[in-house]
C-alpha positions as CSV (number, residue, x, y, z in Angstrom):
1,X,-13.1,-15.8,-7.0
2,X,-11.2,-12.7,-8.3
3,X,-12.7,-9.7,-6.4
4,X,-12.9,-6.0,-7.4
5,X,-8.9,-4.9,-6.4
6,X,-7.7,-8.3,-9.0
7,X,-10.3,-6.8,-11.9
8,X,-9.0,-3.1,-11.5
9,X,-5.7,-4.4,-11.8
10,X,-6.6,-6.8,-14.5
11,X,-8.4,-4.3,-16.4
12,X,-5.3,-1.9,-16.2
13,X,-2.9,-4.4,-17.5
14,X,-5.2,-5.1,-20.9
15,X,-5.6,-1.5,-21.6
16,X,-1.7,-0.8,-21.2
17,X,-1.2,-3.9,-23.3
18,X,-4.2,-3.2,-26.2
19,X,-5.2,0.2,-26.3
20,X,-4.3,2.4,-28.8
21,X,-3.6,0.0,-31.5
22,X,-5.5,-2.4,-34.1
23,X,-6.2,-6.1,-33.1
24,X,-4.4,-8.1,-35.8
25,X,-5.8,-11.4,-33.7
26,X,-8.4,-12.1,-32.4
27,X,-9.9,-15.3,-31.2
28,X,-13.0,-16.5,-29.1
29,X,-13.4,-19.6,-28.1
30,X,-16.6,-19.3,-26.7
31,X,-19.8,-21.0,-28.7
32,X,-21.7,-18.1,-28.6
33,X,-19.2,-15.5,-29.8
34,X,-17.1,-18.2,-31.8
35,X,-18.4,-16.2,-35.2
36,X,-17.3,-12.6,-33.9
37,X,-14.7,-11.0,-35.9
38,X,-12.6,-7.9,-34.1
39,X,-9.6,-7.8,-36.1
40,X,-8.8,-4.3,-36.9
41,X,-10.8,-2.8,-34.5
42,X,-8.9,-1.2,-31.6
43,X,-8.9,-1.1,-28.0
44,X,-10.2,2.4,-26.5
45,X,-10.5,1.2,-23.0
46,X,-10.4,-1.9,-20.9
47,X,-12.3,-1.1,-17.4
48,X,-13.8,-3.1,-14.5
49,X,-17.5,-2.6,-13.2
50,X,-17.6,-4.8,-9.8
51,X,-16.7,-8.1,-11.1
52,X,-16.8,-7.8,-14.4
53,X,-14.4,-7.0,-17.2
54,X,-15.5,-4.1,-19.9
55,X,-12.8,-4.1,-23.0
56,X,-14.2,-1.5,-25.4
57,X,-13.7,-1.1,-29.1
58,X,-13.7,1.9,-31.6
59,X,-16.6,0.6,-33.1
60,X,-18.8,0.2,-30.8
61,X,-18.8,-2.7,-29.7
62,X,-17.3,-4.4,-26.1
63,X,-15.9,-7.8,-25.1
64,X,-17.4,-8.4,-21.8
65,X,-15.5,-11.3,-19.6
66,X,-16.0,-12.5,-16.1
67,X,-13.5,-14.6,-14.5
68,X,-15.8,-16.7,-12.0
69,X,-13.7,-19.3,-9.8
70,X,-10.1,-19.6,-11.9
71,X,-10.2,-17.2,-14.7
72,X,-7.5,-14.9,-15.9
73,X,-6.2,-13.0,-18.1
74,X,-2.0,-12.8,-19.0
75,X,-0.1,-10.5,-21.2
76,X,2.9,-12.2,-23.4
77,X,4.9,-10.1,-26.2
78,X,3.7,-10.9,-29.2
79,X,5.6,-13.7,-31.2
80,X,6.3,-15.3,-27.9
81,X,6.2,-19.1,-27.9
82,X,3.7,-18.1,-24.4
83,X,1.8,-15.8,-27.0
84,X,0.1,-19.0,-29.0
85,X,-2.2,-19.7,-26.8
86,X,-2.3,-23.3,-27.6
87,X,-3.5,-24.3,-24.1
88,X,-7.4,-25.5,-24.2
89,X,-7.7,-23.3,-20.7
90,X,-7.7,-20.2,-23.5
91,X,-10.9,-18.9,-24.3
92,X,-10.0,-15.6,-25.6
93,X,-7.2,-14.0,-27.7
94,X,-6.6,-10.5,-28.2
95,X,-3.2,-9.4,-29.6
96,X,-1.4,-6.1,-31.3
97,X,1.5,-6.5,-33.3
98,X,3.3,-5.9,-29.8
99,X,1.4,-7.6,-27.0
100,X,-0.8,-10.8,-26.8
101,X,-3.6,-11.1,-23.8
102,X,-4.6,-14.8,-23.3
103,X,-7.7,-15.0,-21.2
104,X,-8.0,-18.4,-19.2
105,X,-10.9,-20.6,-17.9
106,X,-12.4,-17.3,-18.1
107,X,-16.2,-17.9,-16.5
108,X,-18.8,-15.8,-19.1
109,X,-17.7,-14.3,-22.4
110,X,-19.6,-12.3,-24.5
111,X,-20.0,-9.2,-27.5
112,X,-22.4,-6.4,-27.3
113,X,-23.0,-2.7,-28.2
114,X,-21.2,-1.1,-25.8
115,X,-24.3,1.5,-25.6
116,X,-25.7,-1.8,-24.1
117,X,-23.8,-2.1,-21.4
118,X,-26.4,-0.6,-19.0
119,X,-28.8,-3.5,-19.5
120,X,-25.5,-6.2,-18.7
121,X,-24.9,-4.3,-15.6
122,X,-28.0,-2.7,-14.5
123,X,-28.9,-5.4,-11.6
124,X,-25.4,-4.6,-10.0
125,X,-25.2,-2.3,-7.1
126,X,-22.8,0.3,-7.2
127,X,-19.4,-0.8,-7.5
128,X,-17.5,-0.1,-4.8
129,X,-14.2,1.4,-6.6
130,X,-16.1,3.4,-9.1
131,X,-14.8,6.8,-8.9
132,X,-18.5,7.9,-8.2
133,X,-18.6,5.6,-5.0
134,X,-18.8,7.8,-2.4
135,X,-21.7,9.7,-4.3
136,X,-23.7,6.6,-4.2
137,X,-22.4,5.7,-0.8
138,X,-25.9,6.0,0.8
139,X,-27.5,3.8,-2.1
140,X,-25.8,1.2,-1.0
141,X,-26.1,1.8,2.6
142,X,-29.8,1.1,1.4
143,X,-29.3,-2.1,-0.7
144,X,-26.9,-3.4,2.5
145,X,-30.6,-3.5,3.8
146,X,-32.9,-4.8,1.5
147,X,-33.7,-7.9,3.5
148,X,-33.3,-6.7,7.1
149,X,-32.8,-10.2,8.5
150,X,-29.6,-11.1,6.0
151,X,-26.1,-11.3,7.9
152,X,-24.0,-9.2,6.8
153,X,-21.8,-11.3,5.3
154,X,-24.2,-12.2,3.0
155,X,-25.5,-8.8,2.0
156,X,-22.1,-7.5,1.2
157,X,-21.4,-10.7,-1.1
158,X,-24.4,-10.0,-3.2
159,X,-23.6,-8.2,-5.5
160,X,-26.5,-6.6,-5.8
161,X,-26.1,-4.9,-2.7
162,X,-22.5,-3.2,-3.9
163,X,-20.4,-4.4,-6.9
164,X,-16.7,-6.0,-6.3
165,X,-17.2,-7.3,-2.8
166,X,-16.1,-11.1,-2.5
167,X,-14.9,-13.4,0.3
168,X,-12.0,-12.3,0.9
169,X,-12.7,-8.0,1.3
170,X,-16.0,-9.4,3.0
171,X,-14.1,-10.7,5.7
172,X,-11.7,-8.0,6.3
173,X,-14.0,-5.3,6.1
174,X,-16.4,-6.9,9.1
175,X,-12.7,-7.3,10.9
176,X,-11.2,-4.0,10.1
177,X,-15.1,-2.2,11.5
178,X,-15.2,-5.3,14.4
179,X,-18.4,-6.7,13.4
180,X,-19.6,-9.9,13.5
181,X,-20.2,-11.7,10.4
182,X,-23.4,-12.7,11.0
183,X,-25.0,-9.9,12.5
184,X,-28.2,-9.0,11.2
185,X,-27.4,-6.5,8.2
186,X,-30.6,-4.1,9.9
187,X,-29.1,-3.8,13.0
188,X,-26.9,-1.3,11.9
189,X,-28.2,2.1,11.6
190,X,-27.3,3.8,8.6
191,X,-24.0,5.9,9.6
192,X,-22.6,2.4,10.6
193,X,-23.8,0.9,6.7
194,X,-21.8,3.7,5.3
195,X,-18.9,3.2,7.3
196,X,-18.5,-0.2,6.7
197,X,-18.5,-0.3,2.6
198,X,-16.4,2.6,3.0
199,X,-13.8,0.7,4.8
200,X,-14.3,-1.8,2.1
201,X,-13.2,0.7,-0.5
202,X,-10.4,1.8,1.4
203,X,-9.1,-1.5,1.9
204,X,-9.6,-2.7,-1.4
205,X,-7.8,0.2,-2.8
206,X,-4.8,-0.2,-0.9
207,X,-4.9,-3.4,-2.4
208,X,-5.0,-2.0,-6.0
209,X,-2.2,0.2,-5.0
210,X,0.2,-2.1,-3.5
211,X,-0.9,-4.6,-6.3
212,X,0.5,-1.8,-8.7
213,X,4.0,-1.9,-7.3
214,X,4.2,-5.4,-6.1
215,X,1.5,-7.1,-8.1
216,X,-1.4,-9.4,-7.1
217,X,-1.5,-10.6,-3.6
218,X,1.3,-8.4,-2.4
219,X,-1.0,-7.1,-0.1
220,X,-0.9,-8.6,3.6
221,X,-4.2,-10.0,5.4
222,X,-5.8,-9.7,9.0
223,X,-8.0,-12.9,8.9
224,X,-8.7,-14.0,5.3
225,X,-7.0,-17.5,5.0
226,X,-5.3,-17.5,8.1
227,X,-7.5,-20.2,10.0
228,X,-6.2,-20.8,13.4
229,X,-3.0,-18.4,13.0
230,X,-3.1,-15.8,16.0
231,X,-5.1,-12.7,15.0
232,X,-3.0,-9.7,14.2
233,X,-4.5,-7.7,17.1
234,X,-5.3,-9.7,19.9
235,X,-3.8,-13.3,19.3
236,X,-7.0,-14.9,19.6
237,X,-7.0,-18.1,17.1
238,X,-8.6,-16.9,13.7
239,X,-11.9,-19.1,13.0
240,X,-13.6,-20.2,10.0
241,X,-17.0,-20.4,9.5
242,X,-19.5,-19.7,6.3
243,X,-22.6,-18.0,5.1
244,X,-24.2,-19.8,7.1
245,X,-22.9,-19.2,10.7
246,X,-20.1,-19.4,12.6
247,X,-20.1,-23.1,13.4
248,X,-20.2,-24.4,9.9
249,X,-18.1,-24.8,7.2
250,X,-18.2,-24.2,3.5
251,X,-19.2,-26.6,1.3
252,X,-21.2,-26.9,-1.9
253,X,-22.9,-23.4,-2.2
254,X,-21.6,-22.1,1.0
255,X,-18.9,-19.3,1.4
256,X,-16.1,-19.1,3.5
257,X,-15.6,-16.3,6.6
258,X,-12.7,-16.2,8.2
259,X,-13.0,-14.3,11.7
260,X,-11.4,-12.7,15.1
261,X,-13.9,-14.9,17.8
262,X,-12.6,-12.0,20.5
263,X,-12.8,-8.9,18.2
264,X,-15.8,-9.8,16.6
265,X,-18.0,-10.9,19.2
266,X,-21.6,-12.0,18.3
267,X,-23.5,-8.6,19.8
């Protein structure tokens, strides 16, 4: 599932491509929103709150999308034969007369007031990027929290606790701080909660930055997806587990954590 980092980017790339300049089409295939006319309005702003995708008109009104699992969204000049959107894996159009953003197998897809958008967004925990982050740092030291007993690598993927966090920044995070995955998230005393969704920022925006220069997935690492390679510090095999311990694997509703056995002993 696209993470925080991939919507920053994502969000950048729509605003570059819209903003500034009327929608002459417009098109969502969505049931609810299949009625919803937006041509001639025009894109002030397209920005990312945790997971979720904010594209916000001049009158008022913002397209909210979440990409889920396999969504995406792609940018084609305008006039393109890429730009027609033909595919049925389109469930959104929004074009200029110069550029053309196709959103795919995109996972929710709705209109509102944008003065709304606090009631969308209001069970979210702070978003991890957000430029206000390390203001509301210790909130979501607090949230980390909320049920004492959850591992860690559970709290962090709620995204309740703090917006944007998914498998992937989950996993390196705990590396990158050498906890284990499945340590109880209220045995850590609250400088450690801090430190460790602040290492989560700073990883995930190194990953914006690189993704900037080298685009998505240019960024290299530790233990994410590297099952049984050597781990980048001490050679130890990487292991896989879930959210629900270290000896099982994913599967249905479970989520994959990939870990250092050696650096991230069970305390």
């Amino acid at each position: 599932m696209p993470e925080g980092d991939v919507l920053r980017l994502t969000a950048a790339r729509l605003g570059a491509a819209l903003g500034g300049s009327p929608l002459v089409r417009a098109e969502l295939r969505w049931p609810s929103a299949a009625g919803v006319d937006l041509v001639g309005a025009t894109v002030r702003e397209s920005v990312a709150y945790g997971k979720h995708l904010l594209t916000r008109l001049d009158d008022g009104r913002t397209l909210h999308t979440h990409l889920r699992m396999d969504g995406s969204w792609r940018v084609y000049r305008t006039g393109s034969r890429e730009a027609a959107g033909r595919s049925r894996a389109v469930r959104a159009v929004l074009a200029t007369a110069s550029w053309t953003c196709l959103g795919l197998q995109l996972g929710m897809l709705d209109v509102l007031r944008t003065r709304d958008e606090p009631r969308l967004l209001g069970h979210l925990g702070p978003d991890v990027l957000g430029d206000d982050f390390p203001d509301r740092v210790e909130e979501g030291a607090r949230r980390l929290t909320a049920d004492a007993a959850r591992p860690l690598c559970v709290a962090l993927l709620d995204q309740r606790t703090v917006a944007g966090f998914g498998t992937i920044w989950t996993a390196e995070s705990l590396f990158a701080t050498r906890r284990w995955p499945w340590t109880p998230a209220g045995d850590l005393d609250v400088d450690d909660r801090r430190a460790l969704l602040l290492t989560g920022r700073r990883l995930m925006s190194r990953s914006v930055e690189v993704g900037r220069r080298a685009g998505l997935g240019a960024v290299e690492l530790a233990v994410h997806g590297r099952h049984r390679a050597p781990c980048r510090r001490c050679r130890t095999p990487v292991a896989l587990g879930s959210t629900s311990g270290p000896g099982r694997r994913p599967d249905g509703g479970e989520r994959a954590i990939y870990w250092c056995p050696s650096c991230q002993a069970a305390p």
